[in-house]
C-alpha positions, 0 to 999 in steps of 0.5 A: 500500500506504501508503495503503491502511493509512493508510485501515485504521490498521494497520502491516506490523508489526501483522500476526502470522503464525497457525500452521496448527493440524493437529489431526489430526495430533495426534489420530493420534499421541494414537492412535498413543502409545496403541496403541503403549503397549497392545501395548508393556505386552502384550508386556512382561507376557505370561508366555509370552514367558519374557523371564527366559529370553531374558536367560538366553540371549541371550550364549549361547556358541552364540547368540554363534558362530551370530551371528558366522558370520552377520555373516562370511557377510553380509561375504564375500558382499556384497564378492562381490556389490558386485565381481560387480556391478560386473564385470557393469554394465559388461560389461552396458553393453559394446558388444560384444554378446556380452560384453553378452548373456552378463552378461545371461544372467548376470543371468536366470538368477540372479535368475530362480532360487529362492536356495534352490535355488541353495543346494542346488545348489552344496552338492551339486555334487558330484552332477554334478562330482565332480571339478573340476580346472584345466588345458588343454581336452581336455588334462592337468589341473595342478590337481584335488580332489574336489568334496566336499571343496573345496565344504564347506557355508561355500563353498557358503552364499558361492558361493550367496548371493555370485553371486546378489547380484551378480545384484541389484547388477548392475541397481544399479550399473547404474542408478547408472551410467546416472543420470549425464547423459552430457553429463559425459563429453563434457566431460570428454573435452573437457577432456583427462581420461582414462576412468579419471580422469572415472569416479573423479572425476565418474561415480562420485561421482555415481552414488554417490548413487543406488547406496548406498540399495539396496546399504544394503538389499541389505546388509540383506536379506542379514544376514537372507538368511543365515539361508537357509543351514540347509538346507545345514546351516551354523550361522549365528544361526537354526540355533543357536536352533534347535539350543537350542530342540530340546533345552529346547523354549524355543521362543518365548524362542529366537525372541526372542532371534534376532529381538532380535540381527537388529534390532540388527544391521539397526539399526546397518547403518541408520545407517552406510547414513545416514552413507554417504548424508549423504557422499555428498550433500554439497553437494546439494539433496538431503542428508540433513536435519538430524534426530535419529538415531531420526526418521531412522531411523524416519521421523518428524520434520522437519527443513530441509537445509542 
């Protein structure tokens, strides 16, 4: 090699590196900026979006209380969900079969419904129990109430969308659980740690990683899942715009309105997913990169791991 740039009259040190000119990538974003922009101007300019009465109602004391029954519908139904789901991994995972088969019953039929219809169904229970009651098979009841005033339309909306999640979070535990080499187990067994002790410190650490993205999504998809409940007629977020817009006839301002406080939320829920996902890939090939919050939350950027 020495001789060789002996014979040339260069140096190692008189070589420059040339960075690779990708220009279409910048011709893309020169696109992207301007179609971004165009549309950008045509919303903000359309009189027919009435953004002076989106700012009129967007605090709204109606918009405010359908939009609190919808983060504590989304809360109450995914804790219901995430306990469901777990309950039903493992009992899906059972070697017993018919512990296994009656979680899987649990899961098809679930997730093979319409949620809607499941809806329906718990809002008019009624209609095929008109009592439900606690107490010995074939013997006394202790406890009973009449079915329409136990299942109001808020139990209904849980009992609907909390059991059909934890159909979904069932299948992602699941697959959390299953992600994990088995080897692991068999060493910790051989080293004496108990069942409970060798899930809590090295299964499920693990399986988080692969659990919390579609939990992250499902927490989403239910925020905007929730708005399903107007047909049992609880007020959530989109019933309240409904109701304003059936007496104004603001329609495309009330819409607006709704839509904006569903992308904040689902925004803020984006980045405690991130956050969730970056505590559990520590000391990982894969945690997350070091990029600014909007390239992680929007996909553009780079970046190198730590």
């Amino acid at each position: 090699m020495t001789d060789q740039n002996e014979r040339t009259g260069t140096n190692p040190e008189d070589i420059r590196a040339v960075p690779v000119r990708h220009y279409g990538r910048w011709v893309a974003g020169v696109i992207i900026l301007f179609v971004a922009f165009i549309a950008i101007r045509s919303i903000a300019t359309n009189p027919n979006m009435q953004w002076d009465v989106v700012g009129n109602y967007l605090f709204n004391d109606r918009i405010l209380n359908g939009l609190v029954s919808t983060l504590k519908l989304t809360a109450i139904s995914m804790v219901i969900g995430v306990v469901g789901g777990i309950l039903l991994a493992v009992m899906r995972m059972s070697p017993n079969p018919l512990t296994s088969g009656a979680a899987g019953i649990y899961i098809w039929l679930f997730r093979g419904t319409p949620l809607i219809t499941q809806l329906v169904f718990w809002n008019y229970l009624a209609l095929f129990y008109p009592r439900v009651g606690l107490g010995i098979p074939f013997g006394p009841e202790f406890i009973g109430a009449n079915t329409n005033s136990l299942i109001t339309p808020f139990a209904a909306a849980l009992l609907g969308l909390g059991l059909n999640e934890a159909a979904y979070m069932a299948e992602i535990v699941r697959g959390g659980l299953l992600s994990v080499d088995a080897g692991q187990l068999e060493a910790a067994s051989a080293l004496g740690m108990s069942r409970g002790r060798t899930l809590w410190r090295i299964i499920l650490p693990q399986a988080m990683r692969v659990i919390i993205p579609p939990t992250g999504n499902e927490t989403i998809a239910m925020l905007k899942t929730t708005s399903l409940v107007v047909v049992i007629g609880y007020s959530e977020l989109m019933l309240s715009a409904q109701q304003i817009y059936a007496q104004n006839y603001k329609i495309a301002p009330l819409l607006i309105v709704a839509a904006l406080w569903y992308l904040l939320m689902t925004s803020v829920l984006t980045l405690i997913q991130m956050q969730i996902e970056k505590y559990f890939a520590r000391g990982t090939s894969r945690a997350t990169p070091e990029k600014g919050w909007a390239s992680r939350m929007f996909g553009f950027g780079g970046g190198v791991a730590r």
